[in-house]
Backbone as CSV, one residue per row, in Angstrom:
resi,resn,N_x,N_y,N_z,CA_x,CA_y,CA_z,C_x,C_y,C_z
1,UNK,-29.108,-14.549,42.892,-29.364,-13.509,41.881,-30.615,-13.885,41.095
2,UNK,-31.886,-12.935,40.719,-33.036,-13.214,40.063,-32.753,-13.804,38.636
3,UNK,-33.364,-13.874,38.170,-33.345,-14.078,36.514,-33.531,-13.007,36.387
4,UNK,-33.999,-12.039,36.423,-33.986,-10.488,35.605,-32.526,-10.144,35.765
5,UNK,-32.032,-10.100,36.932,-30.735,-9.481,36.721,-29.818,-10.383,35.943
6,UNK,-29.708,-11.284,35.955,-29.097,-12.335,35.649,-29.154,-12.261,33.977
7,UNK,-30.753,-11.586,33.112,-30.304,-11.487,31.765,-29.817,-10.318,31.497
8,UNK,-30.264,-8.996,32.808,-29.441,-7.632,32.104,-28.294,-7.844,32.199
9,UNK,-27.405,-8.642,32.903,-26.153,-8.504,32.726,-25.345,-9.269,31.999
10,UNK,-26.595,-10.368,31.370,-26.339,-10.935,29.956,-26.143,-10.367,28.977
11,UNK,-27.068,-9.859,28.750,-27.538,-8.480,27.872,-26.341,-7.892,27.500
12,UNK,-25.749,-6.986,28.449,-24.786,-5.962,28.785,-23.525,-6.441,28.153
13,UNK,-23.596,-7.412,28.575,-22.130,-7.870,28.111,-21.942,-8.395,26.477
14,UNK,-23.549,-9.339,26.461,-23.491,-9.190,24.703,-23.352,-7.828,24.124
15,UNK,-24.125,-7.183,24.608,-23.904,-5.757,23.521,-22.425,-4.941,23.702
16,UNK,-21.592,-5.419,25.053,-20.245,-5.146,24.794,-19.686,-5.461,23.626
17,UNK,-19.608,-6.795,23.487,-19.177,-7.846,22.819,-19.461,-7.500,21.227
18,UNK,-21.151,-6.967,20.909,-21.420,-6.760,19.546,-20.791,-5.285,19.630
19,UNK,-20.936,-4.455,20.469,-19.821,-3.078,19.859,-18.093,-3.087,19.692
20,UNK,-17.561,-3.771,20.314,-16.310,-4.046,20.094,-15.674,-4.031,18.749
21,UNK,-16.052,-4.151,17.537,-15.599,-4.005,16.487,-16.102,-2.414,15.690
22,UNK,-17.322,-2.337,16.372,-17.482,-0.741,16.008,-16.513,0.144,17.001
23,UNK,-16.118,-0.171,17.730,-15.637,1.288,18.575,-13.809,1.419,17.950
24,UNK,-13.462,-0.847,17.443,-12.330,-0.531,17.106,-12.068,0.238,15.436
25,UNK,-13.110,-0.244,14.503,-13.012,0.560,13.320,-14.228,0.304,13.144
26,UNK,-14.457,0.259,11.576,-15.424,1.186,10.792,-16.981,0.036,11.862
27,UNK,-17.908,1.198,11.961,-18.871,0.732,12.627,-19.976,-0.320,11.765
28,UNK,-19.392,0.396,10.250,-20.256,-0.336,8.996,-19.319,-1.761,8.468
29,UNK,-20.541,-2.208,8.019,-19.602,-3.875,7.960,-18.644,-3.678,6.466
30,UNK,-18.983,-2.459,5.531,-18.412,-2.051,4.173,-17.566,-0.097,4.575
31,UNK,-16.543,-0.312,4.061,-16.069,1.029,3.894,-15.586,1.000,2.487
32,UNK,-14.977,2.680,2.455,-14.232,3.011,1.253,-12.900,3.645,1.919
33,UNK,-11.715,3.912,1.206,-10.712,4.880,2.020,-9.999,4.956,0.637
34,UNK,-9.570,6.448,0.941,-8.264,7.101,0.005,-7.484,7.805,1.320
35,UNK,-6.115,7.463,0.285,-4.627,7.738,1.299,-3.845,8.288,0.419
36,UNK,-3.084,9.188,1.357,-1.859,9.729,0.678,-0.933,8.336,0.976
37,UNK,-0.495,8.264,-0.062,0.609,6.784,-0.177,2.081,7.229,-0.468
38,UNK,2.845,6.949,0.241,4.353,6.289,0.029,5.299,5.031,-0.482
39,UNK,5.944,4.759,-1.164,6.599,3.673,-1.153,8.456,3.489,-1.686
40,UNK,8.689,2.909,-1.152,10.225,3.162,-0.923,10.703,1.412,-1.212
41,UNK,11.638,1.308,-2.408,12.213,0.480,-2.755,13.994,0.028,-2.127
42,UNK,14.031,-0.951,-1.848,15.670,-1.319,-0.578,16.164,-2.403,-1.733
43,UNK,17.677,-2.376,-2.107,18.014,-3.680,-2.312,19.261,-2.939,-3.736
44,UNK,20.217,-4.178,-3.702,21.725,-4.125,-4.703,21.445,-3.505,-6.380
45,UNK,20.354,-4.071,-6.247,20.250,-4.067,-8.214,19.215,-2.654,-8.696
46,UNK,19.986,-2.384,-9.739,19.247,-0.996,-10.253,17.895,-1.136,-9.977
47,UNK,16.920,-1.918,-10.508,15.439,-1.741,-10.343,15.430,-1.564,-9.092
48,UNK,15.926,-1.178,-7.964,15.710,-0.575,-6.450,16.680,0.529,-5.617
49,UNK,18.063,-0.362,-6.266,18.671,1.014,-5.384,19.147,2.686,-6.275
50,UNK,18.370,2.223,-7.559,18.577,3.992,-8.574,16.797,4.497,-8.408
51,UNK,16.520,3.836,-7.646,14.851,4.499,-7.476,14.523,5.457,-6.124
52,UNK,14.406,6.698,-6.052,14.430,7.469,-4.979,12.866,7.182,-4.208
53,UNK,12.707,7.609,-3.156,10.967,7.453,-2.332,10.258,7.940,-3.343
54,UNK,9.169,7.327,-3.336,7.858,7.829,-4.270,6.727,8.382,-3.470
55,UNK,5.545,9.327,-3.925,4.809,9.710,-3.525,3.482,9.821,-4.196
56,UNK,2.150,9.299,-3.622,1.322,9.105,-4.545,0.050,8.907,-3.955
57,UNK,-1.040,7.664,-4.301,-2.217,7.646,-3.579,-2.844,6.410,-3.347
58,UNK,-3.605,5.959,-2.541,-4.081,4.612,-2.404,-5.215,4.793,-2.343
59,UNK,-6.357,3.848,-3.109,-7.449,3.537,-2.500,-8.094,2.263,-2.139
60,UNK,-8.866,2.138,-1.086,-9.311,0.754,-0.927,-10.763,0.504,-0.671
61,UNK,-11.705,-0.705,-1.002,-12.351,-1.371,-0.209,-12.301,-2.374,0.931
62,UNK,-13.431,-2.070,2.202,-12.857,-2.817,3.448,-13.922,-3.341,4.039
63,UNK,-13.800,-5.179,4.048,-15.236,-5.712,4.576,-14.844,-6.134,6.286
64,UNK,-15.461,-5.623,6.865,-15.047,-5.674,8.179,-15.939,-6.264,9.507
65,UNK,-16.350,-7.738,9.195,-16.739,-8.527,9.911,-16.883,-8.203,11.626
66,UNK,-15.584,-8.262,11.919,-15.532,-8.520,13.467,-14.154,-7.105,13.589
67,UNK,-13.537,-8.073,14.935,-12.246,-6.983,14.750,-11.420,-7.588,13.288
68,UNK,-11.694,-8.643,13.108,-10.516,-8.869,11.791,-11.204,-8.093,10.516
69,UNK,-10.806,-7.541,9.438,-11.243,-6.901,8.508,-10.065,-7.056,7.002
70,UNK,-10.427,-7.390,5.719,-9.998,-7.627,4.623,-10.306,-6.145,3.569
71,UNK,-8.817,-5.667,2.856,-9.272,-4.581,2.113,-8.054,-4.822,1.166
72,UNK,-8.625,-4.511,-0.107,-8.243,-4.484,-1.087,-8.571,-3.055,-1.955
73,UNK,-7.337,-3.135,-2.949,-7.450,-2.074,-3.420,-6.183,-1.714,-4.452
74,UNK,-6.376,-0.718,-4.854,-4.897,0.413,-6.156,-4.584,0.827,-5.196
75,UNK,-2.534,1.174,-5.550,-1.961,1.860,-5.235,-1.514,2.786,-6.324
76,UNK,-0.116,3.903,-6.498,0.278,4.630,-7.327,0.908,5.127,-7.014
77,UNK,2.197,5.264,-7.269,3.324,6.472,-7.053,3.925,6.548,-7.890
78,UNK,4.707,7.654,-7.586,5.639,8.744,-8.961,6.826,8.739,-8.650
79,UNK,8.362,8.323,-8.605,9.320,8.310,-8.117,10.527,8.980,-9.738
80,UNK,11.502,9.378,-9.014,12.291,10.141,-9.746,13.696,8.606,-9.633
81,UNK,14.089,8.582,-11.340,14.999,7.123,-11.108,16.481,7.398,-11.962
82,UNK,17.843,7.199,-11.890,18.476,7.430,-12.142,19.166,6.262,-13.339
83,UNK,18.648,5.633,-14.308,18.559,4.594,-14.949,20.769,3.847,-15.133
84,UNK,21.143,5.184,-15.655,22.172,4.725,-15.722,23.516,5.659,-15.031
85,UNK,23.821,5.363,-13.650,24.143,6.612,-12.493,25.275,6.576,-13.223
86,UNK,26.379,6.210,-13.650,27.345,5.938,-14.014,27.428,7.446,-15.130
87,UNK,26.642,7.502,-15.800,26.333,9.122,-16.944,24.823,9.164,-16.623
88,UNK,24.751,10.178,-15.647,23.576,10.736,-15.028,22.573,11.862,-16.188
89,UNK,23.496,12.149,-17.668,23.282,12.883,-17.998,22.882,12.053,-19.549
90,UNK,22.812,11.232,-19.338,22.401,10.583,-20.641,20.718,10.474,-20.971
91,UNK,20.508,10.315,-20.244,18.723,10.066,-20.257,18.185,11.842,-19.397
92,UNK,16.771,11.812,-20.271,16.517,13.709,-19.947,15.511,13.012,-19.098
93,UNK,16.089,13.161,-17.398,14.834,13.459,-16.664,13.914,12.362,-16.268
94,UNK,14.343,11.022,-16.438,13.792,9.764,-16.234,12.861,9.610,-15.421
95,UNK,11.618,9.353,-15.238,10.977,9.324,-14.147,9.486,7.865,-13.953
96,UNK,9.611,7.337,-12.869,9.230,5.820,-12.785,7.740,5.904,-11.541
97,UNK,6.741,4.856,-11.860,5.781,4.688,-11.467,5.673,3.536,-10.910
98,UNK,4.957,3.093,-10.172,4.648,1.696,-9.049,3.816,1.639,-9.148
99,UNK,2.899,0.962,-9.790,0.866,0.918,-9.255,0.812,-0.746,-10.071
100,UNK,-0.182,-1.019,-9.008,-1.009,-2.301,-9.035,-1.781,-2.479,-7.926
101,UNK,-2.458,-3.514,-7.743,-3.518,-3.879,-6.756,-2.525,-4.587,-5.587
102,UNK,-3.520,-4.772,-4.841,-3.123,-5.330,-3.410,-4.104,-5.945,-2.597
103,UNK,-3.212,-6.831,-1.542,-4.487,-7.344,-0.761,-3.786,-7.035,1.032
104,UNK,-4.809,-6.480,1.430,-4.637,-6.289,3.340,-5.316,-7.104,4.193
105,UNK,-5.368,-8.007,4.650,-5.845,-8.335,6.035,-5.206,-7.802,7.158
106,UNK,-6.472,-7.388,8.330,-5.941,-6.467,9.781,-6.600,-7.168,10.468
107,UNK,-5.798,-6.852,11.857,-6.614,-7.410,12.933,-6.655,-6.295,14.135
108,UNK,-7.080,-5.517,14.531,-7.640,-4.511,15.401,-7.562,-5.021,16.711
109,UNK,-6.588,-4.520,17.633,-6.073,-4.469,19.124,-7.212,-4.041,19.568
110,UNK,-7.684,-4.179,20.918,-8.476,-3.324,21.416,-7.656,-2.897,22.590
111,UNK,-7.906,-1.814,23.185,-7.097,-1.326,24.114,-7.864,-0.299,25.109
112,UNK,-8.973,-0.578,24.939,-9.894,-0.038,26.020,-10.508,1.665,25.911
113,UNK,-10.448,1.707,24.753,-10.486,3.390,24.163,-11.596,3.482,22.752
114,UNK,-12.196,4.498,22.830,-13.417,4.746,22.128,-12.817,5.473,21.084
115,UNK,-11.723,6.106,21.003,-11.345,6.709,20.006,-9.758,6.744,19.342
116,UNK,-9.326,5.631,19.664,-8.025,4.908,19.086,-7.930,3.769,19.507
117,UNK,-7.111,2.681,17.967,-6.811,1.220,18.552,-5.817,0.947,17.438
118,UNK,-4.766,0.488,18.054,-3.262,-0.374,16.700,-4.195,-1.032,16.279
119,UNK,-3.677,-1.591,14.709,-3.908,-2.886,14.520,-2.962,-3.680,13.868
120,UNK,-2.866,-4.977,13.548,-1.981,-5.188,12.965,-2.317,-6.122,11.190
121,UNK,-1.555,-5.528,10.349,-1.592,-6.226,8.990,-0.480,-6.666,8.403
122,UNK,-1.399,-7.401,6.983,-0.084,-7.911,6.153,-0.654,-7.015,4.910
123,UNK,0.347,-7.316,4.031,0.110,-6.199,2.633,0.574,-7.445,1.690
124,UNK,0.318,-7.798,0.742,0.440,-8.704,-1.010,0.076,-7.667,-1.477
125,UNK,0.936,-6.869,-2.902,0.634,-6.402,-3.932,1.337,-6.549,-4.975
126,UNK,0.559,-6.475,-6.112,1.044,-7.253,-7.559,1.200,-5.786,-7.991
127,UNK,2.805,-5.466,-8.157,2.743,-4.025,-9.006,3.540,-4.178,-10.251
128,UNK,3.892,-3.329,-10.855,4.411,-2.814,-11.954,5.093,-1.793,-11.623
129,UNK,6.280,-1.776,-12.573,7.327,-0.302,-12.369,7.802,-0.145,-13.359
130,UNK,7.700,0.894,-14.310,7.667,1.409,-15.267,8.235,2.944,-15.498
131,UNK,9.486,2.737,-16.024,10.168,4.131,-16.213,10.375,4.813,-17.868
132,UNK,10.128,5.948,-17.652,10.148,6.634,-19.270,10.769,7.244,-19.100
133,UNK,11.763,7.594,-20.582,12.964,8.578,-20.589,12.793,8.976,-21.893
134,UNK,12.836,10.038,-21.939,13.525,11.003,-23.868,15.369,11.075,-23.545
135,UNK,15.448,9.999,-24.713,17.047,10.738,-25.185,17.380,10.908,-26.805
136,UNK,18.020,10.845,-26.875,18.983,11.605,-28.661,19.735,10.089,-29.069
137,UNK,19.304,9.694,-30.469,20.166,8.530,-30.868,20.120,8.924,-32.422
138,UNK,21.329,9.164,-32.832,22.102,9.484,-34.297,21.335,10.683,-34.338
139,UNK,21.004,11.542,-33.275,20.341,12.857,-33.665,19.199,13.168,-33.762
140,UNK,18.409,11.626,-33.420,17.090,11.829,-33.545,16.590,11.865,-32.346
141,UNK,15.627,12.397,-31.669,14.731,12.210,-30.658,13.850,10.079,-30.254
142,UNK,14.066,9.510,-28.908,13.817,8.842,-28.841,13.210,8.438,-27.855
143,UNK,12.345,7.839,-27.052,11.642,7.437,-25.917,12.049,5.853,-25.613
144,UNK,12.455,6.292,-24.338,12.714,4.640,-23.698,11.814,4.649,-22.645
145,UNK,11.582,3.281,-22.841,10.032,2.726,-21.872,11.275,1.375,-21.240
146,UNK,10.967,1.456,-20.206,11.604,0.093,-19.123,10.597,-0.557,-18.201
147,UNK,10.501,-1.608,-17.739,9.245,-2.126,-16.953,9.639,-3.424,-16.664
148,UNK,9.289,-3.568,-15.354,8.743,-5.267,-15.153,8.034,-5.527,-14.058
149,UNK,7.667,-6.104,-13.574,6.410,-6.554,-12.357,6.871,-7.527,-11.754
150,UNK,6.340,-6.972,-10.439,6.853,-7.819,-9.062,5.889,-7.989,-8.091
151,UNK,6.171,-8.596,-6.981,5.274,-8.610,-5.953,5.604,-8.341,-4.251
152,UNK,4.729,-7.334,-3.756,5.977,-7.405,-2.297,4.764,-8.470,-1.347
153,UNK,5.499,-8.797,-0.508,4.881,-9.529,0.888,5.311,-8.490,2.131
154,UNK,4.388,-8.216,2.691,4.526,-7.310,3.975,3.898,-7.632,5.352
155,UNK,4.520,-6.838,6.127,3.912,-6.966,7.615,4.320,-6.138,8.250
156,UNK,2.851,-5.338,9.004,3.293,-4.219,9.495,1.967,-3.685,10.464
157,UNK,1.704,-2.390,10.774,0.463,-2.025,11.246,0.391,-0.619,11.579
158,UNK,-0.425,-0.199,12.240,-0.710,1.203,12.637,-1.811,2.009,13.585
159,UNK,-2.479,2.825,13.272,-2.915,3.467,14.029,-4.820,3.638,13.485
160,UNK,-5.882,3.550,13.944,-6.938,4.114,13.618,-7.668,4.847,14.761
161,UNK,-7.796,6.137,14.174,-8.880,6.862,15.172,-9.924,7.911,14.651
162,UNK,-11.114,7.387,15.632,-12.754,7.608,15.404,-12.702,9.055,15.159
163,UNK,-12.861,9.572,14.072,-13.358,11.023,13.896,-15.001,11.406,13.828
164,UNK,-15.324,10.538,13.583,-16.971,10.215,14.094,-17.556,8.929,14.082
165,UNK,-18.831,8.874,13.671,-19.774,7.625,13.341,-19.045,6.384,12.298
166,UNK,-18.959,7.717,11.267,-18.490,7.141,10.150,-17.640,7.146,9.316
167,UNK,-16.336,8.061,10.287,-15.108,8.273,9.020,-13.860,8.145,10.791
168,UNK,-13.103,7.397,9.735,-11.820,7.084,10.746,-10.548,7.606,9.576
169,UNK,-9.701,8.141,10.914,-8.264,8.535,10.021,-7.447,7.159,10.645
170,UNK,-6.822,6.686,8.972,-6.163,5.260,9.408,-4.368,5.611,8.904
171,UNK,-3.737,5.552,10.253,-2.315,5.733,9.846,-1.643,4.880,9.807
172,UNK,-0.613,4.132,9.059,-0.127,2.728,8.889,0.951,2.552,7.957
173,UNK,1.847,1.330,8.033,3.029,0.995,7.333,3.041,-0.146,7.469
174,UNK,4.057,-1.057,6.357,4.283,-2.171,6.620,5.684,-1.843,5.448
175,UNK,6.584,-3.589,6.232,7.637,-3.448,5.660,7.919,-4.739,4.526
176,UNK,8.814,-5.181,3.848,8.750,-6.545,3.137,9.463,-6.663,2.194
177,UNK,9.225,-8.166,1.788,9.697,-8.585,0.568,9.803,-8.101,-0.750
178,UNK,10.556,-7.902,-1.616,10.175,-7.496,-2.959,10.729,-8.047,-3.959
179,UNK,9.704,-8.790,-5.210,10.996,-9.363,-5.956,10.049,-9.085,-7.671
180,UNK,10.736,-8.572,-8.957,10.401,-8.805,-9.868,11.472,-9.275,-10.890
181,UNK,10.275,-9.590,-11.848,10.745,-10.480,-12.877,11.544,-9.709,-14.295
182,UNK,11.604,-10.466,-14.938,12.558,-9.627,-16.031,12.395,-7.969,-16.540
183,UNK,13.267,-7.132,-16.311,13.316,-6.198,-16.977,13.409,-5.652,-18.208
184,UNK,12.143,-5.581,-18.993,12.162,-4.949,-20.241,11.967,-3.954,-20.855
185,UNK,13.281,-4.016,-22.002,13.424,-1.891,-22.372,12.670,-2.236,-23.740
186,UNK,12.038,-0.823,-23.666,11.674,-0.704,-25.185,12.266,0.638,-25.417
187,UNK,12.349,1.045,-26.923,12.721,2.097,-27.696,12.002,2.281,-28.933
188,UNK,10.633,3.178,-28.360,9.888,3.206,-29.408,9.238,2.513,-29.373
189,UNK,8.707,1.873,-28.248,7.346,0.848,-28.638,8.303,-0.752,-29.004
190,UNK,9.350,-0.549,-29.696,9.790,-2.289,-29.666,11.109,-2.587,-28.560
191,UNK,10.746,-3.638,-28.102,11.786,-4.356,-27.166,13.655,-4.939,-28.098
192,UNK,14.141,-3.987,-27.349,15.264,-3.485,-27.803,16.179,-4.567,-26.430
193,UNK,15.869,-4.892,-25.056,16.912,-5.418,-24.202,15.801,-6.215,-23.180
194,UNK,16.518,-7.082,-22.696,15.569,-7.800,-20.815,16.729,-8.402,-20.263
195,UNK,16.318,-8.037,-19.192,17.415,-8.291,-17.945,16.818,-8.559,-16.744
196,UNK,17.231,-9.569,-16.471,16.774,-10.439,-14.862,17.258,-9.638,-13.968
197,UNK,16.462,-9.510,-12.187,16.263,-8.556,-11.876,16.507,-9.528,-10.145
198,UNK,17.087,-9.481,-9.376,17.055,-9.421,-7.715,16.342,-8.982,-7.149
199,UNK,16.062,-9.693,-5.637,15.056,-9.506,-5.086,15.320,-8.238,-3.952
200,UNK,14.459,-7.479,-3.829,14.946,-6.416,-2.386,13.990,-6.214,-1.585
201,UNK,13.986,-4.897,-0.884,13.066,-4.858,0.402,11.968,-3.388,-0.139
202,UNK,10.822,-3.460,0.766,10.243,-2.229,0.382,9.653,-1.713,1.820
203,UNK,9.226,-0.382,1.637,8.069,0.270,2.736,7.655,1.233,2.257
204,UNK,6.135,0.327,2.801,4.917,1.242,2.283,4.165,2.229,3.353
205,UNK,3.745,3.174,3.069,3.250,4.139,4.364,2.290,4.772,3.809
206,UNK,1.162,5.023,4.775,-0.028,6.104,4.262,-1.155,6.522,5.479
207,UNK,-1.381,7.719,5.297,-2.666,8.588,6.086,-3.511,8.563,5.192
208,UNK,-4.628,8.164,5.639,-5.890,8.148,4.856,-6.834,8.464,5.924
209,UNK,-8.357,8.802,4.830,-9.489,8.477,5.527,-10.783,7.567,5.136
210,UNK,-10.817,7.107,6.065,-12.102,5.759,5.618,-13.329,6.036,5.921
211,UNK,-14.509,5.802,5.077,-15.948,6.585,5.480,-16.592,4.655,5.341
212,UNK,-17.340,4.736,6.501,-18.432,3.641,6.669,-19.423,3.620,5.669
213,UNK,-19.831,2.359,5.140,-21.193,2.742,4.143,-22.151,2.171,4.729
């Protein structure tokens, strides 16, 4: 075999090699993405099993080296919570939030396709959950604030596919750990109760779209 052929098919195969992470996601080494977000709390103790699915939004930044890629970012959801099921009718309408940051590392399957590839991730996020209620005490009007912060550990993955150059629809879940720390009520702005809190399970889910920069 000549040396000419011998570097085109050097060549060829490097530039396989350097497209391989563009064909599996973002072609740019920086993205952005917003998602419709889900998250769903599992486990014995009120802070999880009086909390119904939530629905809400994610956004992230994503530096994406090779096939492996790191993204961070806010989450947010709105969930409807039943504080004390026992008299469902005591608190008007209770309703609870999840948001904090997070961290994703992925690693991108290749599977021989220009316009879909799994990949697989983990999810760390530091959230907060925070429920507000109006009720009636000696006749007066009152606001209860409840909260405490936790952290889940996840593992999971999903789906990305090329809608062009520069925007991919990324579909994905992961499942995990969940555990926070003391639960504290206020009434009115002052801390009125805290209560230690068990650990449970969560899943997170979201369709988004990611644009290359």
């Amino acid at each position: 075999m000549s040396y000419a052929k011998r570097a085109l098919i050097a060549a060829i195969v490097a530039a396989g090699f350097a497209a391989q992470p563009a064909v599996a996601q973002s072609a740019q080494k920086w993205s952005l993405q917003a998602s419709l977000f889900s998250s769903t709390l599992f486990g014995d103790n009120p802070i999880f099993k009086n909390v119904d699915p939530g629905a809400g939004f994610e956004i992230q930044a994503r530096w994406t080296p090779s096939l492996f890629s790191l993204g961070a970012g806010f989450q947010w959801t709105t969930h409807k919570q039943n504080l004390l099921d026992s008299e469902p009718n005591v608190l008007d309408d209770p309703n609870t939030t999840l948001n904090g940051f997070f961290v994703e590392p992925r690693y991108v399957i290749l599977v021989g396709s220009n316009t879909v590839a799994p990949y697989l991730s983990g999810r760390v996020s530091f959230l907060r959950q925070t429920t507000t209620a109006q009720f009636s005490t000696a006749g007066e009007p009152a606001t209860l604030k409840a909260s405490a912060d936790g952290i889940n550990f996840n593992g999971g993955g999903g789906l990305l596919f090329r809608l062009g150059g520069r925007v991919n629809l990324d579909v994905g879940a992961t499942y995990g750990f969940s555990n926070f720390g003391d639960f504290v009520v206020e009434i009115d702005g002052q801390e009125r109760d805290r209560a230690s809190t068990s650990s449970g399970q969560n899943l997170a889910v979201r369709m988004g779209l990611a644009l290359g920069l």
